[in-house]
N, C-alpha and C positions, 0 to 999 in steps of 0.2 A: 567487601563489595556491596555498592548498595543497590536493593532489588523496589521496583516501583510497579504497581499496583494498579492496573485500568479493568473494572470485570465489573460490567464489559469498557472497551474504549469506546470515547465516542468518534475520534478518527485513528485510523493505523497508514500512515501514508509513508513510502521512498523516496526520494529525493536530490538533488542536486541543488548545490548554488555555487555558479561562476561560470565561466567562462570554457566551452570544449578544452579540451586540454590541462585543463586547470582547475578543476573541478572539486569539488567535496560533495560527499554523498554521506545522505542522514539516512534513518529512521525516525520517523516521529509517531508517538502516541503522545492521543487526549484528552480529555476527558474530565469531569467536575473544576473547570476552572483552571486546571494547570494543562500543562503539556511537558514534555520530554523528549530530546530530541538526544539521538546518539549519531558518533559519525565513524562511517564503515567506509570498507574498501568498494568501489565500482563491483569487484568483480562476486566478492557477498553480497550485494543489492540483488548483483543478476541473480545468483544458488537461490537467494530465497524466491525471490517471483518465481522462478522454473518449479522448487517445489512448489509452492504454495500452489500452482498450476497441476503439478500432479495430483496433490491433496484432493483438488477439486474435481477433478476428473475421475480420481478412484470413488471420492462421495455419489460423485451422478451414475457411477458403473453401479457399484454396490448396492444402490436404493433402487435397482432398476429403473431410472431415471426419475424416480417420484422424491428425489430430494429436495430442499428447497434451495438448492444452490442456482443462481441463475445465468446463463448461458453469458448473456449479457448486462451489464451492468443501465440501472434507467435514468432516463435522459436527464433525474435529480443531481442526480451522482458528477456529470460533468460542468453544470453548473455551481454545486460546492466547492469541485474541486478548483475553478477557476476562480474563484474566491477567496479561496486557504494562499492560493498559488498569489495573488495580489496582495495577499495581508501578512502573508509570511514571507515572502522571499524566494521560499523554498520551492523550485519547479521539480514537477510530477512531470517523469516521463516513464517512456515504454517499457522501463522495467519494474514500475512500481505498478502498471493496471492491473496486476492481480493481486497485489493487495487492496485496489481501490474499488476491485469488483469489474475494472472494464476489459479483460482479458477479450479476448474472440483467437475463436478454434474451427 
């Protein structure tokens, strides 16, 4: 099995490309020039954003809110990602904002 290396990444995004019904869903990381894209099931895209959502919610529990995790994700964030989203193919939707950082609670 081969294991690939981004510390830190410089993107970690979820994904789809096609059509409702028809769809493929990735993971991508990326970072120094390459990138990496794996393809999952819809329904592992969701498991992880839901954790990765709790993750983050237990950090801001834990630190008594003084962590640096932030609430919402800033207004940088949506114009990269509409960018990645036009040069890669790959649309980011509502199950990948928390790994993109734009989750809201």
């Amino acid at each position: 099995m081969a294991v690939y290396t981004y510390d830190p990444p410089e993107r970690f995004v979820a994904g789809a490309v096609g059509q409702p019904g028809e769809r493929t869903f990735y993971l991508q990381a990326s970072g120094s020039g390459r990138v990496t894209s794996v393809a999952l099931e819809k329904v592992q895209v969701s498991r992880l954003a839901e954790r990765l959502d709790e993750l983050l919610d237990d950090e801001l529990r834990n630190s008594g809110g003084r962590s640096s995790v932030p609430a919402a994700a800033p207004a940088s964030l949506d114009k990269a990602r509409t960018r990645h989203e036009a040069s890669s193919g790959l649309a980011i939707g509502p199950a990948a904002q928390v790994a993109l950082g734009t989750r809201t609670t």
